[in-house]
C-alpha positions as CSV (number, residue, x, y, z in Angstrom):
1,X,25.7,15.7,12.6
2,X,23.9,12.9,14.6
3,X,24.4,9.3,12.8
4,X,20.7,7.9,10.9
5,X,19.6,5.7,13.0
6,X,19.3,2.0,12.3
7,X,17.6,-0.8,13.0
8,X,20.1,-1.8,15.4
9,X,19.9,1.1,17.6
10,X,16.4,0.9,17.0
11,X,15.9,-2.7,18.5
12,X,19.1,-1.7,21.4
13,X,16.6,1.0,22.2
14,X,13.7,-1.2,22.6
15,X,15.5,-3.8,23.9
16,X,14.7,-6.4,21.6
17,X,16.1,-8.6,18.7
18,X,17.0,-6.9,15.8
19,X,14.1,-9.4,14.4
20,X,11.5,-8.9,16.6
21,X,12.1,-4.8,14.9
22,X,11.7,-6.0,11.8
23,X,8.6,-8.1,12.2
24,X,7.3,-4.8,13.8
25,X,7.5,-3.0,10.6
26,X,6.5,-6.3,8.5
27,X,4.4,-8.5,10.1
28,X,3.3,-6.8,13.2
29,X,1.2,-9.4,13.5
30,X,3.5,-12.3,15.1
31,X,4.8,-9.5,17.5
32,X,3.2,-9.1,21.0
33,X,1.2,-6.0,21.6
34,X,3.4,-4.6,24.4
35,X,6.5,-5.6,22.8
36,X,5.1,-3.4,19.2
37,X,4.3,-0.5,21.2
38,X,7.8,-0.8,22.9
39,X,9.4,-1.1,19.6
40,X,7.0,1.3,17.8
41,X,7.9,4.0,20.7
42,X,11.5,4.0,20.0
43,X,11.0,4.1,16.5
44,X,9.6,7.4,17.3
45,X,12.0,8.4,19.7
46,X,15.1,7.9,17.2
47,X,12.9,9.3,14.0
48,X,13.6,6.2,12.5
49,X,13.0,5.6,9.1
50,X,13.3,2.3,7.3
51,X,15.3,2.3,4.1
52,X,13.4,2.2,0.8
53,X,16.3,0.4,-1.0
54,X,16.9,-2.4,2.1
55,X,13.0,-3.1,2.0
56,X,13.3,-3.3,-2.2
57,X,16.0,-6.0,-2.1
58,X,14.0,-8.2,0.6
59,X,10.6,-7.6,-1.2
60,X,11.4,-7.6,-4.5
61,X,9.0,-4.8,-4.8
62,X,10.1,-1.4,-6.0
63,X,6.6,0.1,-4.7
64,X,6.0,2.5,-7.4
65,X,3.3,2.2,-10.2
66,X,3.6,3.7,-13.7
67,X,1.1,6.4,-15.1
68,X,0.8,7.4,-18.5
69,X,0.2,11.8,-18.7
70,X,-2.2,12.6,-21.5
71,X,-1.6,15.4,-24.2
72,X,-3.3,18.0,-23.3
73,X,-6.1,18.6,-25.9
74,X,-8.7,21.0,-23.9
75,X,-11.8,20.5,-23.4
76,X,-13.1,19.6,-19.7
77,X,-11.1,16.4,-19.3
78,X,-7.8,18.3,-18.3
79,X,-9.5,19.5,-15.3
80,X,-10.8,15.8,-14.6
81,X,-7.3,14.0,-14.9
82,X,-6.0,16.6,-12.1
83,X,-8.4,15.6,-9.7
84,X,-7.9,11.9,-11.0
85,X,-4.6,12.2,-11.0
86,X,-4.1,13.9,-7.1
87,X,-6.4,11.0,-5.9
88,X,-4.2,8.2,-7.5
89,X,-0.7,9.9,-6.1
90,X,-2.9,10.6,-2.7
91,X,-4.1,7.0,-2.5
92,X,-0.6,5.6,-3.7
93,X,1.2,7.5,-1.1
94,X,-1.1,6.4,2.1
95,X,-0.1,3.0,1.0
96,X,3.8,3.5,0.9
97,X,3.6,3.7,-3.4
98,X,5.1,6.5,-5.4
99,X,3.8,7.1,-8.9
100,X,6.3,7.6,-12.0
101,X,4.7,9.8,-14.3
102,X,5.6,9.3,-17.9
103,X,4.2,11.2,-21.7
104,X,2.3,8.7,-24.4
105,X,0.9,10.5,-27.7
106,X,-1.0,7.3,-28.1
107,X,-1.4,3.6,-27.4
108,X,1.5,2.3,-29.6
109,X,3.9,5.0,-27.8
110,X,2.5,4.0,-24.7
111,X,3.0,0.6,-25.1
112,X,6.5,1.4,-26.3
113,X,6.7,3.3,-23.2
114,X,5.8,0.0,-20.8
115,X,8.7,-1.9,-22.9
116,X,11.3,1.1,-22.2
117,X,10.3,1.5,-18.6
118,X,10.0,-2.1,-17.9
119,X,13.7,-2.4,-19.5
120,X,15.3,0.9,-17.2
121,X,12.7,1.2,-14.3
122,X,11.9,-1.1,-11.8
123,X,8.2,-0.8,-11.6
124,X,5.5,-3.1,-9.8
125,X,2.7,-1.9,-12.0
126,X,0.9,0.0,-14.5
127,X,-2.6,2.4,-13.9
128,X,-4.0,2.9,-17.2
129,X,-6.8,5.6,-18.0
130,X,-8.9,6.5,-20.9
131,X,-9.8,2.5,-22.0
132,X,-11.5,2.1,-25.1
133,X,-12.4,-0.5,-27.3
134,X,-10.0,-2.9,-29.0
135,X,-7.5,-1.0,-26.6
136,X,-4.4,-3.3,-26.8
137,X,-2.7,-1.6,-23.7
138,X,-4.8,-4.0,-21.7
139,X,-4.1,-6.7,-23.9
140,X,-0.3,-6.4,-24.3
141,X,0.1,-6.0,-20.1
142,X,-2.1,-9.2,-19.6
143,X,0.2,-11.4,-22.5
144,X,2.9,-10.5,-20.2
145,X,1.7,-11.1,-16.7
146,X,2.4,-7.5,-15.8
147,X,0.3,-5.9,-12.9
148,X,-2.0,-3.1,-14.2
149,X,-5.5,-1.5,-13.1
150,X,-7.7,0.9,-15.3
151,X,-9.8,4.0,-15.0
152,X,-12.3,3.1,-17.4
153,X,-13.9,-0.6,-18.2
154,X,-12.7,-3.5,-20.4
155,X,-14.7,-2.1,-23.2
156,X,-16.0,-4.6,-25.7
157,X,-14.0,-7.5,-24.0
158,X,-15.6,-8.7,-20.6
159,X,-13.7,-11.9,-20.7
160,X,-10.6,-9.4,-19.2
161,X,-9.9,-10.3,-15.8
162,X,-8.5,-7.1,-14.7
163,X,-9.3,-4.7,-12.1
164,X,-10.8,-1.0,-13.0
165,X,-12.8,1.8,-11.5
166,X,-15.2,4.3,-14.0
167,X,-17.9,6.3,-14.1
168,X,-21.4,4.9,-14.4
169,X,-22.7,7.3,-17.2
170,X,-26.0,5.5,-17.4
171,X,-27.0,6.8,-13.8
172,X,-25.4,9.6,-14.1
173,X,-27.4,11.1,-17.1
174,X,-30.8,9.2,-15.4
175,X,-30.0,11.5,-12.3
176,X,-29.4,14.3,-14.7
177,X,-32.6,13.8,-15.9
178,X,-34.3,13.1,-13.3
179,X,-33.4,16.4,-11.8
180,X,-34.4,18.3,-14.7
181,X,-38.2,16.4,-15.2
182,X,-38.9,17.2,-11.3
183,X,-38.2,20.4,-12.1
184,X,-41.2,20.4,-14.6
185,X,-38.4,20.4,-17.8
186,X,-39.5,18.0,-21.0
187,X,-37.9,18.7,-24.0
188,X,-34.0,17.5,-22.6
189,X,-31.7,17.0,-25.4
190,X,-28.2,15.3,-24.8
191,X,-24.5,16.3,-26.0
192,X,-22.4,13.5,-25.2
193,X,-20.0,11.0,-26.2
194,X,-21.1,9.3,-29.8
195,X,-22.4,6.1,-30.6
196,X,-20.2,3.0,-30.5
197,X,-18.1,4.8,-28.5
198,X,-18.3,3.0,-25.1
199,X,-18.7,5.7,-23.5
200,X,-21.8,7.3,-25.8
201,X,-23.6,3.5,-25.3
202,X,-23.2,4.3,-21.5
């Protein structure tokens, strides 16, 4: 069985520094067009793959992001988290992050959960969904300086600095509505969310 190649035989292959190889793979920007392609080509030649551990220690970045799963409790939002959830491993895996998936029955386990995993796990971050309200996930992450971005808004709270993504529900159910009116409909009732909710105010 053929030895894994290194970054040695790598940079012997390319004849280059040993260096000038690893600024290919982390700042290919200080490297000299002819000399990346020279180096990236024998990175393809050997299969070379740089090891996940080696670029841990120098980074002191684990690259992997924690995700709570949600109970399953029917309804249509099962189907919604699936989709969610493929996009976030999707988008974390095009740029080189793996996603540790881990249970919650509710905030106070999760947050229990962020102390356990922080402790045992080395993880760079947290994604967060289903914000609400008072929701002291957010709240508890930011106290601690911990990295963290949300699927759903700082309800309640816009003084949180923290990055998130959600739905816009108020031009979502204009569209709706819109649709249905050019359609010569008039008497539209709604079914949503309730009031106070965040989501129902949407």
């Amino acid at each position: 069985m053929a030895a894994r190649p290194t970054l040695e035989s790598v940079a012997l292959r390319a004849q280059v520094s040993r260096q000038t190889v690893s600024n290919v793979l982390n700042s290919p920007n200080i490297v000299s067009p002819n000399t990346a392609d020279r180096v990236r080509q024998a990175i393809a030649d050997l299969d070379y793959r740089p090891s996940r551990a080696a670029r841990q220690l120098r980074t002191r970045r684990s690259m992997t992001l924690g995700l709570r799963l949600e109970p399953d409790r029917g309804g249509i939002n099962g189907s919604v988290l699936d989709r969610f959830l493929h996009a976030v491993v999707a988008g974390a895996q095009a740029a080189a992050y793996r996603v540790l998936l881990y249970t919650a029955e509710d905030d106070v386990a999760e947050i229990a959960a962020y102390d356990d995993l922080l402790t045992g796990s080395d993880l760079d971050g947290f994604l967060l969904t289903s914000t609400h309200h008072g929701d002291p996930r957010t709240a508890w992450l930011a106290l601690r300086e911990i990295p963290f971005s949300t699927f759903g808004r700082p309800w309640g709270a816009p003084e949180r600095r923290h990055s998130w993504v959600d739905v816009d529900g108020a031009a979502g159910s204009a569209a709706a509505v819109r649709h249905l009116r050019e359609r010569g409909h008039r008497r539209i009732a709604f079914l949503g969310w309730p009031a106070g909710s965040g989501v129902g105010d949407d």
